[in-house]
C-alpha positions as CSV (number, residue, x, y, z in Angstrom):
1,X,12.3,-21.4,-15.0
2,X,11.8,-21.7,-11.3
3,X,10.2,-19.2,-8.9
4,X,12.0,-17.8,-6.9
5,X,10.4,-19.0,-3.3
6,X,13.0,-17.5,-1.2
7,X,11.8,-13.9,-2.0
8,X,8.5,-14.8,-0.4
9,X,10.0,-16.7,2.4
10,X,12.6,-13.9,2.8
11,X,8.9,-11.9,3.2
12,X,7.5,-13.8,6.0
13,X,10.5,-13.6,7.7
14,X,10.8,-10.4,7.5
15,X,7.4,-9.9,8.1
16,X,7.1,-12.0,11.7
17,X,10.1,-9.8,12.4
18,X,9.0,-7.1,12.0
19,X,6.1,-7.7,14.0
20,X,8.0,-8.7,16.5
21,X,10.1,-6.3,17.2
22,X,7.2,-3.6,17.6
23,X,5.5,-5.9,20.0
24,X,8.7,-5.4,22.4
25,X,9.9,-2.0,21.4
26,X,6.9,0.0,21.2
27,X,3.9,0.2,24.0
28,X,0.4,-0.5,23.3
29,X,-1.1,2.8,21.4
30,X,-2.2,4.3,18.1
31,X,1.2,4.1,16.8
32,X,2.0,0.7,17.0
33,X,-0.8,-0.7,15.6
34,X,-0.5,1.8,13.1
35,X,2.9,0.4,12.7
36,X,1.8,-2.9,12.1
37,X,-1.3,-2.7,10.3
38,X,1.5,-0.7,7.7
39,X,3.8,-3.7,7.3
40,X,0.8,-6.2,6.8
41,X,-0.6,-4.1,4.2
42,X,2.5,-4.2,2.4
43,X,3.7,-7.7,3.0
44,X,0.0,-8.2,0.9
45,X,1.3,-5.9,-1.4
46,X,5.2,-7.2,-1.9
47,X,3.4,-11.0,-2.2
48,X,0.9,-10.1,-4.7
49,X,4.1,-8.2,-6.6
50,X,5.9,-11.6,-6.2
51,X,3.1,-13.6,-7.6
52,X,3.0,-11.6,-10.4
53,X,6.3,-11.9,-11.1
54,X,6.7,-15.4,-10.6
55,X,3.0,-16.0,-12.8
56,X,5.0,-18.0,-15.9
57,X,7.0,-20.0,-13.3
58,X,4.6,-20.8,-11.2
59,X,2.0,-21.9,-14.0
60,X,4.8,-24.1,-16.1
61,X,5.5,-25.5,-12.2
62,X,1.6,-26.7,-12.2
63,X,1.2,-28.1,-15.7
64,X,4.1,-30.9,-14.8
């Protein structure tokens, strides 16, 4: 049992991406920093699910 660590990269990919591409596409204002405050809170929350997930994995991983 592995974890599955392209999920999270897949995440912060995603993520940076995201990020990104309201930094070009949308002018400074309420709505892009609502934009991205959005996606950090649930990258947080997609990572956490992925941690939980991954718990038995990650623990076997540690106790080599």
């Amino acid at each position: 049992m592995k974890p599955t660590w392209w999920q999270l990269y897949g995440l912060g990919v995603l993520v940076v991406a995201l990020i990104g591409i309201f930094e070009t596409k949308i002018s400074v204002g309420p709505l892009r920093t609502i934009l991205e405050s959005a996606v950090v809170v649930l990258s947080v929350g997609l990572m956490l699910a992925w941690r939980r997930h991954n718990r038995t994995a990650l623990e076997l991983r540690g106790r080599r």
